[in-house]
C-alpha positions as a printed NumPy array, in Angstrom:
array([[ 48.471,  56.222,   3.285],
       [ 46.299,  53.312,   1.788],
       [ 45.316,  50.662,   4.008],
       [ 43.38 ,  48.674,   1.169],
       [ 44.642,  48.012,  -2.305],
       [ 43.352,  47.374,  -5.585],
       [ 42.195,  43.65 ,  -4.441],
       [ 39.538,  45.307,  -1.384],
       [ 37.87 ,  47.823,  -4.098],
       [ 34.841,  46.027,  -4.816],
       [ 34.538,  44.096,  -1.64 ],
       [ 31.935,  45.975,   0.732],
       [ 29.081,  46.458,  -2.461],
       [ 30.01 ,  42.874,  -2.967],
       [ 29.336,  42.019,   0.846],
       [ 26.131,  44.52 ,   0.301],
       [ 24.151,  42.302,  -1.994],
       [ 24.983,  39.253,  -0.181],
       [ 23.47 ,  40.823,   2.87 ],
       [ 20.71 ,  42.695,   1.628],
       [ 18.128,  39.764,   0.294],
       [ 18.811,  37.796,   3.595],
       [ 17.547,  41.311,   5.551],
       [ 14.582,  41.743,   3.142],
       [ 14.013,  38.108,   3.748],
       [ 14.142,  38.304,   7.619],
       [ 12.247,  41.521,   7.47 ],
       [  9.346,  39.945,   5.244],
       [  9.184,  36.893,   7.433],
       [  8.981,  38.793,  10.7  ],
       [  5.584,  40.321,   8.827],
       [  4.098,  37.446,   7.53 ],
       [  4.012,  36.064,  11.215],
       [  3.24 ,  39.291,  12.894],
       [  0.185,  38.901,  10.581],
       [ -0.468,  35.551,  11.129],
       [ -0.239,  36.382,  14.872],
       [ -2.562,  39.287,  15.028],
       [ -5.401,  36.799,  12.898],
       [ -5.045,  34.244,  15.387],
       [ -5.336,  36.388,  18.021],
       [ -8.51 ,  38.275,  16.733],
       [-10.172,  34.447,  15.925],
       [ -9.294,  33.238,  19.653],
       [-11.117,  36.44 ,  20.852],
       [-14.298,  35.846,  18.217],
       [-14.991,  31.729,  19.136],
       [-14.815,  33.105,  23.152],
       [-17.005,  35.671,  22.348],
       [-19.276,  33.07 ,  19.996],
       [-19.088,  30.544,  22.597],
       [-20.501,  33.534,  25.2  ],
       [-23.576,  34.088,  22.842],
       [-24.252,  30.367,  22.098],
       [-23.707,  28.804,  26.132],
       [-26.131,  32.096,  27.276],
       [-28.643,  31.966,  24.64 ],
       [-30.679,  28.635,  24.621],
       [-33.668,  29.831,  21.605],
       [-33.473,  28.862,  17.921],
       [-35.044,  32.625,  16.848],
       [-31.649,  33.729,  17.916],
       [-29.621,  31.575,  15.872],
       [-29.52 ,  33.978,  13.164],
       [-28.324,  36.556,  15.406],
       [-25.564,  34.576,  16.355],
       [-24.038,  33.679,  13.467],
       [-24.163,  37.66 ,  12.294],
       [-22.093,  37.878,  16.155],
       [-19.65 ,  35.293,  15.325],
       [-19.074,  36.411,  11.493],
       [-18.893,  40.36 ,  13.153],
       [-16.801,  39.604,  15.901],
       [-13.38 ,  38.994,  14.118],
       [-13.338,  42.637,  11.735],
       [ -9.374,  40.674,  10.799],
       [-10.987,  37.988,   9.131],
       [-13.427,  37.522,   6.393],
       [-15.362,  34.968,   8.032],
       [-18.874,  32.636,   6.686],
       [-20.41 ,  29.804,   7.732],
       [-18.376,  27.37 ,   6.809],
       [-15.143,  28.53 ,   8.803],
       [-17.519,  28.18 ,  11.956],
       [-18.315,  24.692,  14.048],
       [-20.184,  25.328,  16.745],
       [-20.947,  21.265,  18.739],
       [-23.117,  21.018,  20.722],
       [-25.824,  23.809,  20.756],
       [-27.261,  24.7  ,  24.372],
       [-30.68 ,  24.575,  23.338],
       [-32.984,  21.748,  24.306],
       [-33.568,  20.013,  27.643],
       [-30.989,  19.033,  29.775],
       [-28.369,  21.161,  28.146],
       [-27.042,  22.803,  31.622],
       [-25.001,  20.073,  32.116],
       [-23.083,  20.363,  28.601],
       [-20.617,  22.068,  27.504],
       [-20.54 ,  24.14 ,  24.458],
       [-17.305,  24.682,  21.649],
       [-16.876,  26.992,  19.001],
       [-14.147,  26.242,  16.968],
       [-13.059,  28.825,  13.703],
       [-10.839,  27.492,  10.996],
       [ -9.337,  30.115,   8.89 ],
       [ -7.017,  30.002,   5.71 ],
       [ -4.645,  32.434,   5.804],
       [ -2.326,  33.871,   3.12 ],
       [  1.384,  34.881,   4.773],
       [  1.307,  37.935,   2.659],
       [  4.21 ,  37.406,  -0.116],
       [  5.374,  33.595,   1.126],
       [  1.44 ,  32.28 ,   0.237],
       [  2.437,  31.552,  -3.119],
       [  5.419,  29.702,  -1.82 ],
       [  3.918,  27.004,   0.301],
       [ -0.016,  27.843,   0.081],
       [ -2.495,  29.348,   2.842],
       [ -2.237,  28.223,   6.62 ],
       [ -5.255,  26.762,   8.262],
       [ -5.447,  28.847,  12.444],
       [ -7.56 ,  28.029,  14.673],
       [ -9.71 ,  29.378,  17.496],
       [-11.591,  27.54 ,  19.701],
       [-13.529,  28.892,  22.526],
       [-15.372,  26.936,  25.29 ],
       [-17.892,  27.151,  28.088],
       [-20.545,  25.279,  30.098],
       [-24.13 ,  25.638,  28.632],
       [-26.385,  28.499,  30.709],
       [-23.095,  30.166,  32.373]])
């Protein structure tokens, strides 16, 4: 007994490749966020830890030592210089009163969708009073 027919031969590999590129699209999307969400996780963790350093450690021979702590800190990013703002500095008289930011911009590629609308920018910022 045939339930189907001639008509119903083709239609499941038919159905198939509709399916499929939406489920490798979902599936790529999911990852390219999962990504995105570990690297913003790993630069919130870095500007706390950078903001530690720079609120705790108040002399300018030390500076270089904290921006090879900051750069370090974040082993899911490629980080420099530039991605780093660090306003104010607790160094100088006066400074217990302040409070000190560190805040990391990082481009980020979504691994295959970069090319469709370009890098994101994520951000983590990290802040504490100067001298604890």
């Amino acid at each position: 007994m045939r339930f189907g027919g001639q008509r119903d031969r083709g239609a499941s590999a038919v159905e198939f490749a509709l399916v499929v590129p939406l489920l490798f699209a979902l599936v790529l999307g999911i990852m390219a966020f999962g990504q995105a969400y570990h690297v913003q996780s790993a630069l919130s963790s870095a500007a706390r830890d950078a903001v530690r350093i720079v609120a705790l450690d108040q002399n300018d021979a030390a500076a270089n030592a904290r921006a090879a702590a900051i750069t370090s800190a974040s082993p899911s990013a490629a980080l420099d210089h530039s991605h780093i703002t660090i306003d104010p500095t607790c160094e100088g008289p006066g400074s217990s009163g302040r409070t000190a930011t560190v805040i990391i911009r990082y481009p980020v590629d979504l691994l295959l969708l970069g090319d469709i609308g370009g890098p994101i920018t994520l951000t983590g910022k990290g802040t504490m009073r100067c001298n604890g």
